[in-house]
C-alpha positions as CSV (number, residue, x, y, z in Angstrom):
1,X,-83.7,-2.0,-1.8
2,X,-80.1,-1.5,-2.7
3,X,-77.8,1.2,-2.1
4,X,-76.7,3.1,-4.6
5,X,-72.9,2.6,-4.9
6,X,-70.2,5.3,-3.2
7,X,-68.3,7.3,-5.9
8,X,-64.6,6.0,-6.2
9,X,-62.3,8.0,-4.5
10,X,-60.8,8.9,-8.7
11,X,-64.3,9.5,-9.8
12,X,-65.1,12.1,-7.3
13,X,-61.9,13.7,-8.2
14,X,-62.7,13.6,-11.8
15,X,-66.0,15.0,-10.9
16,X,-64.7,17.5,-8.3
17,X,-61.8,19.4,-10.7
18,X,-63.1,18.4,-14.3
19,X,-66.9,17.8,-14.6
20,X,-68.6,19.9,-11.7
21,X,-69.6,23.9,-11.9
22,X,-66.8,24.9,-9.3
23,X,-63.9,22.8,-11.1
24,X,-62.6,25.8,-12.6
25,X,-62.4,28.2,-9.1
26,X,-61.2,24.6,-7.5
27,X,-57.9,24.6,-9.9
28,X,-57.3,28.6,-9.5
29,X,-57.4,27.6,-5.6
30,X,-55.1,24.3,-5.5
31,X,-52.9,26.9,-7.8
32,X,-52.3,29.3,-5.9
33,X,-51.4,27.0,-3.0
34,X,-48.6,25.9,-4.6
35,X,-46.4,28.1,-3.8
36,X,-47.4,27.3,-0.3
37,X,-49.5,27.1,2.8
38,X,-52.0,30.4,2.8
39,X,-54.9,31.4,4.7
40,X,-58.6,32.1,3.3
41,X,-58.1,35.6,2.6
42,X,-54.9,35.3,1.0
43,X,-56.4,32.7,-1.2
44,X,-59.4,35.2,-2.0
45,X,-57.2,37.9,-2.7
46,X,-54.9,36.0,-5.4
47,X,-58.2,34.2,-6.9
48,X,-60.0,37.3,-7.3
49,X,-63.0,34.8,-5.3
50,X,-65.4,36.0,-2.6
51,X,-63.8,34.6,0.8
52,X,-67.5,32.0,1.3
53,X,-66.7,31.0,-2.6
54,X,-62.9,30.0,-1.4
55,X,-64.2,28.6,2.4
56,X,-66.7,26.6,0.5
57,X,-64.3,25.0,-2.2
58,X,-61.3,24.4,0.9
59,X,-63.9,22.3,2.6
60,X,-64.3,20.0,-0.8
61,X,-60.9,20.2,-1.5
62,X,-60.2,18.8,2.5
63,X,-62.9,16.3,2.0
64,X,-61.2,14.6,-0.9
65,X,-57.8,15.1,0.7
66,X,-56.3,17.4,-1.8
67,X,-55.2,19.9,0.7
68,X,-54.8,20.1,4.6
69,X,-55.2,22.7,7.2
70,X,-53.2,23.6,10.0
71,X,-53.9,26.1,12.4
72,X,-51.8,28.9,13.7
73,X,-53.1,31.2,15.9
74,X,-56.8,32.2,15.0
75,X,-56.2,31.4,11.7
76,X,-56.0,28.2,9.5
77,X,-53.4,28.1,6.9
78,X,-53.9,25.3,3.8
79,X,-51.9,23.9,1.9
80,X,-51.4,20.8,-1.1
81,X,-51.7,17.3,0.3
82,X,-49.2,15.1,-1.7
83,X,-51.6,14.0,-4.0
84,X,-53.4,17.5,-4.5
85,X,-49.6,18.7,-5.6
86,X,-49.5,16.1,-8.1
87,X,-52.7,16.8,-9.5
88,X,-52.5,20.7,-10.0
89,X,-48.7,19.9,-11.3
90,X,-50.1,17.7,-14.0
91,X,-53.0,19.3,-15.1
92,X,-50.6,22.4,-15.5
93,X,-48.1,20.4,-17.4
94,X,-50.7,19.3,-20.1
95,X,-50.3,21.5,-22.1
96,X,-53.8,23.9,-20.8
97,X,-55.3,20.7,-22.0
98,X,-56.6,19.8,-18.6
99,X,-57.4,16.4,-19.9
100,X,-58.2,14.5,-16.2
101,X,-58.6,10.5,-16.5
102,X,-58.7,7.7,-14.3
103,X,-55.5,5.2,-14.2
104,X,-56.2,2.1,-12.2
105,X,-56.7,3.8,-8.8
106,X,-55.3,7.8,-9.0
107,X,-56.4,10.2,-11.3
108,X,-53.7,11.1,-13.9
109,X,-53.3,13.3,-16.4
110,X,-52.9,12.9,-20.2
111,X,-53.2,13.9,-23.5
112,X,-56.0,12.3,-26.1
C-alpha cells in the first residue's frame, strides 16, 4: 500500500494562508507582527481574536516556519521569519488581491 505523498512545503503555504478556514485570522496575525516581535496577548488585542484562536494559529504559523518564538521571561514573544515577512509584504502589496501562487519552490505573489 502506498503512502500518500507529503504536501510541498509551497502547497501547504498556499493551503495554510489562501485555501484553509483560518487563512484570513492567519494574515491579520502575520500582520500585525510586522511591526515586530509581540506576545499572545498583544497579538489578541490588535486582532480583535480570542487568545486560544491566536495560540492555535502561532503554532501553524511556527510549523511552516513563518514566524519564530523567543522567550523572555515567562513569556514568548513571535515574530516574522524571513520568509513569513516576505509573504505578508507581498500579499499586502497586491493590490488586496491576495492572489497566492506557487513559483518553482516559494510561494509568490501575483496578479492574474
Amino acid at each position: 500500500m502506498n503512502k500518500p505523498e507529503k504536501p510541498s512545503y509551497e502547497t501547504a503555504v498556499l493551503v495554510l494562508l489562501s485555501l484553509s478556514r483560518g487563512a484570513e485570522s492567519r494574515k491579520k496575525i502575520l500582520s500585525a507582527l510586522l511591526p515586530g516581535p509581540k506576545n499572545c496577548n498583544q497579538l489578541s488585542r490588535e486582532t480583535g481574536l480570542d487568545w486560544w484562536t491566536v495560540k492555535k494559529h502561532l503554532l501553524s504559523l511556527m510549523k511552516e516556519n513563518l514566524i519564530k518564538s523567543s522567550p523572555f521571561g515567562s513569556a514568548k514573544f513571535y515574530e516574522l521569519s524571513r520568509a513569513g515577512a516576505e509573504i505578508i509584504r507581498a500579499l499586502q502589496s497586491s493590490d488586496g488581491k491576495n492572489d497566492l501562487k506557487l513559483q518553482g519552490d516559494q510561494p509568490c505573489v501575483g496578479k492574474q
